[in-house]
C-alpha positions in Angstrom: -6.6 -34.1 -2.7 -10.3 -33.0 -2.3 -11.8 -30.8 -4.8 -12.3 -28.4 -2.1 -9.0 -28.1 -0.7 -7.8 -27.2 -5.1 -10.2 -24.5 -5.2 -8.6 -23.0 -2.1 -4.9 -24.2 -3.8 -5.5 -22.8 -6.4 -7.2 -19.2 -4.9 -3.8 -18.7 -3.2 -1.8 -19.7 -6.6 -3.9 -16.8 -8.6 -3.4 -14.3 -6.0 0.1 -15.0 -6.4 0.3 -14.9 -9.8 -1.6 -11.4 -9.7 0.4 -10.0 -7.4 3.5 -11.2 -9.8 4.5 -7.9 -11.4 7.5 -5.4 -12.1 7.2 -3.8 -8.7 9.7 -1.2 -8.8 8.3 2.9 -9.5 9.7 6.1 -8.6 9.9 6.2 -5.1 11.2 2.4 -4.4 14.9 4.0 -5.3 14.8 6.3 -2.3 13.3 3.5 -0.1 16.4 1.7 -1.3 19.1 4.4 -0.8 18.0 5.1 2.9 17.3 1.6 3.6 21.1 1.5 2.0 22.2 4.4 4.5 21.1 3.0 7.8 22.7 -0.5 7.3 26.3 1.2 6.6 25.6 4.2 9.1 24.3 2.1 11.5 22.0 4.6 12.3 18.0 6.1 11.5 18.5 9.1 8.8 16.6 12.5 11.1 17.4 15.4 7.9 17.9 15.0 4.7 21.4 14.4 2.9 19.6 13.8 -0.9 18.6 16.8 -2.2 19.9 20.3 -2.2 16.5 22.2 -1.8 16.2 20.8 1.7 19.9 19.4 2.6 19.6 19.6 6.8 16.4 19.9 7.1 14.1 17.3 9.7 13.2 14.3 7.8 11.1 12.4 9.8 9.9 9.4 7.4 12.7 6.9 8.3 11.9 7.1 11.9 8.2 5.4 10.7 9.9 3.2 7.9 13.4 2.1 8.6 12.4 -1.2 9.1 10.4 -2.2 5.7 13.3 0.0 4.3 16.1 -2.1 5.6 14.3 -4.8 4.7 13.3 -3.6 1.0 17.4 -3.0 0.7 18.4 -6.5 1.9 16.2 -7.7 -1.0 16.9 -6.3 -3.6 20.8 -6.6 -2.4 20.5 -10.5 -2.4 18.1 -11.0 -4.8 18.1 -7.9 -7.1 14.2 -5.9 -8.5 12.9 -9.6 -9.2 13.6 -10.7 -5.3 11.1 -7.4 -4.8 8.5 -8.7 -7.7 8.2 -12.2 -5.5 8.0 -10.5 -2.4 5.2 -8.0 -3.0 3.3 -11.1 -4.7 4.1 -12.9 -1.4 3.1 -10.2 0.9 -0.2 -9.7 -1.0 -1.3 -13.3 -0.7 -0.2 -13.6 3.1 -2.7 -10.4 3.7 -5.5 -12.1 1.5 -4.5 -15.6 3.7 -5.7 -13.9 7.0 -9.0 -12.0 4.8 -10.0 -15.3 4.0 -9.9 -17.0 8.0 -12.2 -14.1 8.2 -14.7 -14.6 5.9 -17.7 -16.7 5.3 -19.4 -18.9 2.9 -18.4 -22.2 0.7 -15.0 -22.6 -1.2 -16.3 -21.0 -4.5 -17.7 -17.8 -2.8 -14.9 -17.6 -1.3 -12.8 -18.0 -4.2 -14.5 -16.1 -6.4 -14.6 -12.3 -3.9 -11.2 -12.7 -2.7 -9.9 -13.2 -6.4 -12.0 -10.3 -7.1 -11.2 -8.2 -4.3 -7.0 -8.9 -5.1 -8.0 -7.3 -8.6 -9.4 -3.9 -6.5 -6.1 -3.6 -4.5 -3.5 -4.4 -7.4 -4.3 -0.3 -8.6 -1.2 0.5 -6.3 0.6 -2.7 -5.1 4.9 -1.8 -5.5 7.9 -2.3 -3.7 7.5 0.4 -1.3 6.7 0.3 2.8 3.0 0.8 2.5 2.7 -2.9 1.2 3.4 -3.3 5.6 0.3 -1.4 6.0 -1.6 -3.5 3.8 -0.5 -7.0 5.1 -1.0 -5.8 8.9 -4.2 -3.9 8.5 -5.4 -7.8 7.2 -3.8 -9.1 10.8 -5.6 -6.6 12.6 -9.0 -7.2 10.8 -8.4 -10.9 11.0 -8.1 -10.3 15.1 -10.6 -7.9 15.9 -13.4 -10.3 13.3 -11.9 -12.8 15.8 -12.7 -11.2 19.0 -15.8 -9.7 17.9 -17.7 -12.7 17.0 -16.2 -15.0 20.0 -14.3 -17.0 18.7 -10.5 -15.8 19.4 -9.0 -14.0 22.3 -5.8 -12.6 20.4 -6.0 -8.7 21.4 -3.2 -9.5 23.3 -0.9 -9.5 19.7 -2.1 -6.0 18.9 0.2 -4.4 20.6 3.1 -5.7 19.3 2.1 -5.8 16.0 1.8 -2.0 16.5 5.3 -2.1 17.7 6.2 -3.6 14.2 4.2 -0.8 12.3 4.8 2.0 13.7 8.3 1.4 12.4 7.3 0.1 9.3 5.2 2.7 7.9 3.2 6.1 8.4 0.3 3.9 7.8 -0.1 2.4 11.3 -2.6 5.3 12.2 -5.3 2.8 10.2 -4.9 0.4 13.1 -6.2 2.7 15.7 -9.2 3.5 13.1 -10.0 -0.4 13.3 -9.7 -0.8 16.7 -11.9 2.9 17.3 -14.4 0.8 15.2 -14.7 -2.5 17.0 -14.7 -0.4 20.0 -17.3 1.7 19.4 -19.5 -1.8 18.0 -18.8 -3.5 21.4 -19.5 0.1 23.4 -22.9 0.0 21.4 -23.8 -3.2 22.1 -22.5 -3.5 25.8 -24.8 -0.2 26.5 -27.4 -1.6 24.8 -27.9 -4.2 26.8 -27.0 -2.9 29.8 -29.1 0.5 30.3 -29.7 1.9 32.6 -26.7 1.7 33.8 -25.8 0.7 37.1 -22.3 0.3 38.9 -22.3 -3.7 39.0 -22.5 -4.1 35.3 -20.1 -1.1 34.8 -17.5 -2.9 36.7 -18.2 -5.9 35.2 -17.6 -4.3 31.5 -14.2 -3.1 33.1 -13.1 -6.7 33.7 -14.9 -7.9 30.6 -14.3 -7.2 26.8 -15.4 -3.6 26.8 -12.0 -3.3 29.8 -9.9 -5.5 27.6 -10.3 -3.2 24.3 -9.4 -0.1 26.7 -6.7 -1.7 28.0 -6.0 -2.7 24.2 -6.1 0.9 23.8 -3.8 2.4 25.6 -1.1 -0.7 25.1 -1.8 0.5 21.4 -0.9 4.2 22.5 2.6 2.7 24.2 3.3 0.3 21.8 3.3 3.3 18.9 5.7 5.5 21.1 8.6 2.7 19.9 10.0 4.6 17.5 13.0 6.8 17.2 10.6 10.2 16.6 8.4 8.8 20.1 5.0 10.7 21.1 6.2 13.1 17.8 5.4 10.1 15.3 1.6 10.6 15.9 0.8 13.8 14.4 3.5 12.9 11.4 0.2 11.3 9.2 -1.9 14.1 9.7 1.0 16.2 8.6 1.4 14.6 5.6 -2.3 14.0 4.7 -2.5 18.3 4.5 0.1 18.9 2.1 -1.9 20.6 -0.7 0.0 19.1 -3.2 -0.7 16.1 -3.0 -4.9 16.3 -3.5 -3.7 18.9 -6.3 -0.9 16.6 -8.3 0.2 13.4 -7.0 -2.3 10.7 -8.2 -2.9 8.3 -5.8 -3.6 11.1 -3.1 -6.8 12.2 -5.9 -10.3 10.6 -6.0 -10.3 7.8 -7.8 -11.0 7.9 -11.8 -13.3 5.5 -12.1 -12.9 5.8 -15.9 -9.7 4.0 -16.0 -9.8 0.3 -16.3 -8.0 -0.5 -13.3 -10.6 1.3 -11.2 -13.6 -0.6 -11.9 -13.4 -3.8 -9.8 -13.8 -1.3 -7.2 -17.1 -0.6 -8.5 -18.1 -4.5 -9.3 -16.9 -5.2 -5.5 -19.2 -2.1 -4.3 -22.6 -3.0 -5.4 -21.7 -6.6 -4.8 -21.7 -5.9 -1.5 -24.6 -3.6 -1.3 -27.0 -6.3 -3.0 -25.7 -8.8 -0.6 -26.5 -6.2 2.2 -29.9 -5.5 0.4 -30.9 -9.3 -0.3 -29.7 -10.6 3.7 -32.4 -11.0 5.8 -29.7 -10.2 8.6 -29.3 -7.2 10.3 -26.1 -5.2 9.5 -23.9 -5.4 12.3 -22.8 -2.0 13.3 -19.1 -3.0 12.8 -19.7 -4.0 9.5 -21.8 -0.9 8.9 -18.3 1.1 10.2 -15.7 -1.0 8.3 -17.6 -0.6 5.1 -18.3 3.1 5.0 -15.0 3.7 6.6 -13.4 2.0 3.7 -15.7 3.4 1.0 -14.8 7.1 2.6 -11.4 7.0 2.6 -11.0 5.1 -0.9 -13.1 8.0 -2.7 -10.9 10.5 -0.8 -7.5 8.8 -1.8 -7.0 6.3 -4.4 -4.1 5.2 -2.5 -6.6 3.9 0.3 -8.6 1.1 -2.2 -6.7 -1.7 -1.1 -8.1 -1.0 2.6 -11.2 -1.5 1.2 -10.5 -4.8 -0.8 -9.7 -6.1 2.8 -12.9 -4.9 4.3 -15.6 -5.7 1.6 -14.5 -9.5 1.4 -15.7 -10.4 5.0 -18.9 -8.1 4.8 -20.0 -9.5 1.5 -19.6 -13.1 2.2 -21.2 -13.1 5.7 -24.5 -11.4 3.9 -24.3 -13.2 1.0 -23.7 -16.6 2.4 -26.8 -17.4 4.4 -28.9 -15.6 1.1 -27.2 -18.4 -0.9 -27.7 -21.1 1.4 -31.6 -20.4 1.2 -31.8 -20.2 -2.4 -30.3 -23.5 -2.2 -32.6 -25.0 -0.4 -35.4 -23.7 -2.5 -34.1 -25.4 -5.9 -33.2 -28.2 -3.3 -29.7 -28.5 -4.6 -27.5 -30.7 -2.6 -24.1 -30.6 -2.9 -22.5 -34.1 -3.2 -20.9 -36.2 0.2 -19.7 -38.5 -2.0 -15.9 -39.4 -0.9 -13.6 -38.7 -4.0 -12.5 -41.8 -5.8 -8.9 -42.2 -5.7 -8.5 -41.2 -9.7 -10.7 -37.7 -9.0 -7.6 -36.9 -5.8 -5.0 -38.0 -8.1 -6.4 -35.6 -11.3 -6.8 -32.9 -8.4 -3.0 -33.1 -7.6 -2.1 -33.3 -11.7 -4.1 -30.2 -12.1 -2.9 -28.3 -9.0 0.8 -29.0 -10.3 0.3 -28.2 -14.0 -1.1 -24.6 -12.7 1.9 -24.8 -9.7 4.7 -24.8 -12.8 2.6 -22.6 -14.5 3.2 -19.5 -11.7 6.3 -20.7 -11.3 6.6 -19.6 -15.6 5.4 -16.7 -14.5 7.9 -15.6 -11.7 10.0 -16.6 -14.2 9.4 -13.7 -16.4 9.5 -11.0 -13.5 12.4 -12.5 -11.9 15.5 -11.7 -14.0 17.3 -8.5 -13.9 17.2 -8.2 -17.4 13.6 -8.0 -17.8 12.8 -5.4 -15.0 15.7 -3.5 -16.7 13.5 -3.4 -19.9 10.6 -2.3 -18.1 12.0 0.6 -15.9 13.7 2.1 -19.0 10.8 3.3 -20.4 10.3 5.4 -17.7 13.4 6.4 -16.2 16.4 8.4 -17.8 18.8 6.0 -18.1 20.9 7.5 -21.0 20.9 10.9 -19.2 22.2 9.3 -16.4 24.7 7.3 -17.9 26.0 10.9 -19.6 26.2 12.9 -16.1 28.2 10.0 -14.7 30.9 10.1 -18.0 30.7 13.9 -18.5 30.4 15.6 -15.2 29.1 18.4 -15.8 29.0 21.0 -13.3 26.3 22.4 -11.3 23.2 22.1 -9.1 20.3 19.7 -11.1 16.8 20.4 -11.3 15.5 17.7 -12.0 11.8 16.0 -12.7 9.6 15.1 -9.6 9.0 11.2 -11.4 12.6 10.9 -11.2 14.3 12.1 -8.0 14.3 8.8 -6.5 15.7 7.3 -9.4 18.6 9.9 -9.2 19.1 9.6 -5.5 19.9 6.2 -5.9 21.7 6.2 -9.5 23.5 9.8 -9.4 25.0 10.0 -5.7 26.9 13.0 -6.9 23.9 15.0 -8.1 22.0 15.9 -5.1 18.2 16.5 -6.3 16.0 19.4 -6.6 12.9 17.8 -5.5 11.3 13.6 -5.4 8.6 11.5 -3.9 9.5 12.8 -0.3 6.5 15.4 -0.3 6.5 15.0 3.5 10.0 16.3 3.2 9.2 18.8 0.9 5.7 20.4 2.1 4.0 22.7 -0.5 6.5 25.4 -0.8 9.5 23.8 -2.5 6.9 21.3 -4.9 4.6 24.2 -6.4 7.6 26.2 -7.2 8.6 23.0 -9.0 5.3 22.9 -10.7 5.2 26.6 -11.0 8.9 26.2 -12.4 8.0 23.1 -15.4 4.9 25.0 -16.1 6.5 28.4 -16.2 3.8 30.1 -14.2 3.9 33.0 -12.3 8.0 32.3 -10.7 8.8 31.4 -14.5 12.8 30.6 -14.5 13.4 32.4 -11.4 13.5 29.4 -9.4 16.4 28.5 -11.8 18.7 31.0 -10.6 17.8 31.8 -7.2 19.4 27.8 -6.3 22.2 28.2 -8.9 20.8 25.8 -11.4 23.1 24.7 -14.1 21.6 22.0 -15.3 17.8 20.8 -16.3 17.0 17.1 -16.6 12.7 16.7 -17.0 10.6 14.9 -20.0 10.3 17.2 -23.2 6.8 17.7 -23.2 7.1 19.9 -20.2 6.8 23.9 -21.5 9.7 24.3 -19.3 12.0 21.8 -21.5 10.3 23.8 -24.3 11.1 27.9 -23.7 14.9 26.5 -22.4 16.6 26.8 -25.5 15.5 30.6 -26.3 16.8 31.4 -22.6 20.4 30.4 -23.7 20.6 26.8 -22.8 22.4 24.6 -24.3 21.1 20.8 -25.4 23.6 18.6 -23.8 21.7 15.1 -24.3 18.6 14.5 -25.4 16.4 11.1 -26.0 12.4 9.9 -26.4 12.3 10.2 -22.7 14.1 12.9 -21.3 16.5 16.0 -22.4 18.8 17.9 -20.3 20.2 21.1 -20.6 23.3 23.1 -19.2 24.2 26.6 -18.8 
């Protein structure tokens, strides 16, 4: 084995051993229990059967998810949370695969931004259907890099790919936005070159690239309608994106804080890339230009949306950085070696590659048993409040915490929930009189009995869990992470 083909061995084996993690939060049980539905119902979920806030209503989620939720179920079916911790790690280092055929530059620049950039996205990798969006967005960038710079015909696979994602998750409106901007890059340059414009050359475009990305186009727009909701499906993400709620309480729909630890690669892969754009003595392809600010815009809207950018910056970086590197290289004439590899240097390659292959393979071995993921969940589910529902019975409608309604839906079938992680499902009215509820503000417990709560399971430190017990409730369990209370 070359020295070169370990770096890129052993790029792939860190990815993967990033990506290794305890993948299940709060809203991979509800992924689980509908994926769980539509295999023994044989059917895609339209209104909602989990909660009692909004039993009957349209739910239109599943019509853009059932397949990644099917598949999440299967999983975790045959191979319980740690068959989900290998599959996010494997889904995360299939999307960097097709980053990498994008980008340019030696083995070690290589190595060195893509490790980086899977560092940027790990802020909000789980087992959940948006990991689809990630790994396809990659597919589509890998195509359209492809097309634009001649080397690939493969539009052709955009359309079914769409098929795929529009089924998979509310995410596939980000492939139109990449194919809007390799559009508008070939529009540019096409009427650039071809003004004033005159019939022949119009025609020509038509039956050129500029026809193929508008046939593209509107295969894109037919390909999308596959979906049980049809032509409906497309304004479900702009829906979603104008629930209040979510800017106002649900983190990963906030600017990110670029405070925390985990934000700050975003920051070291930012002005990477600017001072390779600075330092380049090549001009900035408009599509570049358009990925990047495209990325940047949505990431400081959304936290959710950084992993589109540690797709994006990967390929823009290296292309500007390479040729810079290349000519400082030449200055301090520094030639790397042709040497062929003596048979001992291959045969310590393959020792090392193995030694580092066993150790991932420790790794998985320490996010695979269900033991261990049980350890780690239970410090932020309510396990023993569960467990005492399910012996006790007590009677009643629950209100219940946001974090843990998908926990419930799939752990306490009997106890429809007051609210979860569907805010789709749930809009603005039924969440802020949750927050307005924990918070007592101005509804203080009149949410309570205007849906016949009789019982209360949230964390303590809520002022709700607080005022309770001088309203007339009684403790009926209580640990370090949750109390409930009955009336």
């Amino acid at each position: 084995m070359s020295f070169r083909n370990l770096i890129f061995a052993l790029t792939f084996l860190a990815i993967f051993a990033m990506g290794l993690r305890f993948s299940m939060d709060t809203d991979t049980w509800w992924h689980l229990r509908t994926g769980e539905v539509i295999l023994q119902q044989r059917t895609i979920p339209t209104t909602d059967s989990f909660s009692f806030t909004r039993d009957g209503e349209p739910w239109r989620y599943p019509s853009t998810a059932w397949l990644m939720e099917l598949k999440l179920y299967f999983i975790y079916s045959w191979f319980g949370p740690g068959g989900l911790n290998i599959w996010v790690a494997a889904t995360i280092t299939l999307a960097f695969a097709f980053i990498y055929l994008s980008m340019s530059g030696g083995a070690f620049l290589r190595a060195f931004v893509l490790v980086l950039a899977t560092a940027v996205s790990g802020v909000y990798w789980a087992a959940r259907p948006y990991m689809a969006t990630f790994v396809l967005s990659a597919i589509f960038i890998w195509i359209l890099e492809d097309f634009r710079w001649g080397r690939k015909r493969r539009l052709i696979w955009l359309p079914v790919l769409m098929a795929i994602w529009v089924n998979s998750h509310p995410g596939f409106a980000m492939g139109f936005i990449l194919v809007g901007i390799y559009f508008v890059d070939e529009l540019v340059r096409w009427l650039a070159a071809n003004w004033p414009l005159r019939r022949k050359k119009f025609n020509a475009a038509i039956r050129g690239r500029l026809g193929a990305f508008v046939l593209v186009s509107f295969a894109l727009l037919v390909a999308a309608s596959l979906n049980p909701s049809g032509l409906t499906i497309f304004g479900y993400p702009f829906e979603t994106v104008s629930i209040g709620v979510l800017r106002d309480f649900i983190e990963e729909w906030q600017s990110p804080n670029f405070h925390e630890p985990g934000t700050q690669p975003f920051i070291w892969l930012l002005l990477l890339t600017l001072g390779a754009l600075s330092a380049s003595r090549k001009r900035v392809a408009l599509s570049d230009f358009l990925l990047m600010t495209a990325a940047v815009y949505l990431t400081l809207l959304a936290g959710r949306n950084m992993p589109l950018f540690a797709l994006v910056a990967p390929i823009v970086l290296t292309r500007y950085a390479a040729p810079s590197i290349e000519e400082l290289r030449k200055k301090l004439r520094w030639k790397p070696s042709r040497t062929k590899a003596a048979r001992w240097q291959k045969a310590l390659n393959v020792a090392i590659l193995l030694v580092l292959v066993l150790a991932v393979a420790a790794r998985a071995r320490v996010f695979y048993p269900d033991k261990a993921n049980r350890e780690d969940y239970a410090g932020d589910f309510p396990i023993g409040a569960v467990e005492y529902i399910k012996e006790e019975q007590p009677y009643g409608n629950l209100f219940n915490s946001y974090n843990w309604g998908g926990y419930l839906i799939w752990n306490l079938r009997d106890y429809p929930v007051y609210v979860d992680g569907r805010t789709d499902l749930y809009s603005d009215g039924v969440l802020r009189e949750w927050l307005n509820t924990v918070n007592i503000n101005s509804v203080g417990l009149g949410a309570l009995d205007r849906w016949g709560i009789r019982l209360v399971l949230i964390e303590p430190e809520w002022p709700l869990a607080k005022i309770l017990p001088d309203e007339g409730w009684q403790l009926l369990y209580e640990d370090k992470i949750s109390v409930l209370y009955g009336r």
